[in-house]
C-alpha positions, 0 to 999 in steps of 0.5 A, a space after each residue: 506287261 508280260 513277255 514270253 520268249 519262244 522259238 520259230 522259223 527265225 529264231 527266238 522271238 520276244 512276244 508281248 502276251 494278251 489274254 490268250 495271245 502273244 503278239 511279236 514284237 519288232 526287238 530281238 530278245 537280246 535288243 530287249 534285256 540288253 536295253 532293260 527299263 529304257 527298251 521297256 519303255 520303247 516297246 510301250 511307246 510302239 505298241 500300236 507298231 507290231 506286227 499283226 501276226 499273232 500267236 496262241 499262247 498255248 501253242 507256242 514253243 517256249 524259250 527260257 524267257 530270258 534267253 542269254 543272261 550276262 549273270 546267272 546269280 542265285 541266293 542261299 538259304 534266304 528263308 527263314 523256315 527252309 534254313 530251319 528245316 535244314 538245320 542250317 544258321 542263318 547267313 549274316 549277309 546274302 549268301 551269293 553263288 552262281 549258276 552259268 548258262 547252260 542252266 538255262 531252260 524253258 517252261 515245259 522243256 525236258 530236264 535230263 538227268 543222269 542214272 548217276 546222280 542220286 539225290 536230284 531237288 527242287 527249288 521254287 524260287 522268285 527270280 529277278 531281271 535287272 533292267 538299269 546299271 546298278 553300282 552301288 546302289 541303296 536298299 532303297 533305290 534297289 528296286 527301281 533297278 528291276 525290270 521284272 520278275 518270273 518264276 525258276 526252280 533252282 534244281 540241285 544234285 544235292 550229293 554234287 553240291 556238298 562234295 565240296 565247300 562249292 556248291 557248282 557242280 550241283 548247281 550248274 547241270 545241264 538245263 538246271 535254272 528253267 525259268 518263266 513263262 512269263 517274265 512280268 515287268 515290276 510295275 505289276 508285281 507291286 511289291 516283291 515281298 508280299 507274293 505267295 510261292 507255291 510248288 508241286 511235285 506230281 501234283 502234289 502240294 510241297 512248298 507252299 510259302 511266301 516271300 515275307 520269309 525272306 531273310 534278305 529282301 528283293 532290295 538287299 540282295 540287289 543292293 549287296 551284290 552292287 556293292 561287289 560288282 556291276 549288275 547289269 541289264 538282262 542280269 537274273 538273281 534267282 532270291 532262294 527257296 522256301 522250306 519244303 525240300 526234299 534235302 530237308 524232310 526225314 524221309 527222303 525221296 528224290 526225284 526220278 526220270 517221269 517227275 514233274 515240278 510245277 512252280 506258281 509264285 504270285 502272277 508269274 503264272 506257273 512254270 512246269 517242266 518234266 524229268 527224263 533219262 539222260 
């Protein structure tokens, strides 16, 4: 199943998405994520139930396709090519920070960034939705935990980030995690390990890779961080970016008001969004 989040005269709605359409649903975004695999579940159960207005898929103004994450989690330098590429060791364990929820944003919303920040990148990245508890739980139980998997791009102001050994302050701007546009539940991604992760700066090809490279898996990074505190439903873990930045080529080009970044990863559709001046 695919779900999309988008906005209208009520607020934000949670859509189930066919083909071309988007179908609203009787839940509330928050009804959704908060219920995770279970409200799944009675969504399924209800499907002849919705409402009979549909919308255009194309026409719709999206929302972050999780709107109102309890734990923006994201993992370092979890590829094998794009910790190479950097001239960095690779971690012994996931390398955890956070991002909070101001970072949020939509596939085709504007991203503003300052005349001050000099060193602005990309990150395609694989993002996961928790939909059950998790506490302690095995690398091998880890996935049933999943609710679905989309698409972000982990922006980051790369002279903020290494101003200090924490990387929040260029992690964390303003509408810096947009996600979406689809969230697509675990049951169609099969495997999260065998998925293409593509990226395009202006249209031209700069991460082209796949989440085999992964040092740390799906599992473990979900397993890990069960080991430290509670995941819970509506929770996001953005798994890292393959190689293909701009912080690890020769020459060094940043990204400027008027840049698109587009990010594809396996059936998640892709994810579009669009610099402009603060």
């Amino acid at each position: 199943m695919r779900l999309v989040c988008y906005y209208d005269s009520d607020g934000v709605r949670l859509g189930v998405v066919l083909d071309d359409l988007v179908i609203p649903t009787p839940l509330s975004p928050d009804e959704f994520f908060k219920g995770g695999l279970q409200a799944l579940h009675e969504l399924r159960q209800s499907m002849t139930g919705f409402e009979s207005t549909t919308r255009f898929a194309d026409n719709l103004s999206y929302a972050p396709v999780v709107p109102n994450p309890g734990k923006v989690l994201c993992i370092g330098l979890n590829y094998r090519r794009h910790a190479a590429e950097t001239g960095a060791q690779e971690p012994p364990a996931p390398l955890l920070f956070s991002k909070f929820n101001n970072a949020l944003a939509a596939h085709e919303q504007d991203i503003p960034i300052s005349p001050k920040w000099e060193k602005v990148d990309y990150e395609a990245e694989l993002c996961v939705v928790i939909g059950k508890r998790a506490r302690y739980v095995s690398e091998a139980d880890a996935l049933d935990h999943v609710l679905g998997y989309c698409n972000a791009n982990d922006l980051s102001e790369r002279a903020l980030q290494f101003a200090s050994s924490q990387w929040l302050l260029g992690k964390t701007l303003d509408k810096f995690l947009p996600i979406g546009p689809y969230l697509v539940t675990a049951d169609e991604v099969n495997d999260p390990q065998s998925l293409p992760v593509r990226g395009w700066l202006n249209g031209e090809l700069r991460q082209n890779s796949h989440t085999s490279d992964m040092i740390f898996s799906v599992a473990q990074c979900i397993s890990y961080a069960s080991q430290f505190f509670t995941l819970e439903p509506g929770d996001i873990i953005s798994t890292g970016t393959p190689e293909g930045v701009i912080l690890g080529m020769k020459e060094k080009v940043w990204m400027k008001p008027g840049d698109v970044y587009e990010v594809e990863i396996g059936p998640l559709g892709r994810l579009r969004n669009q610099l402009v001046e603060e």
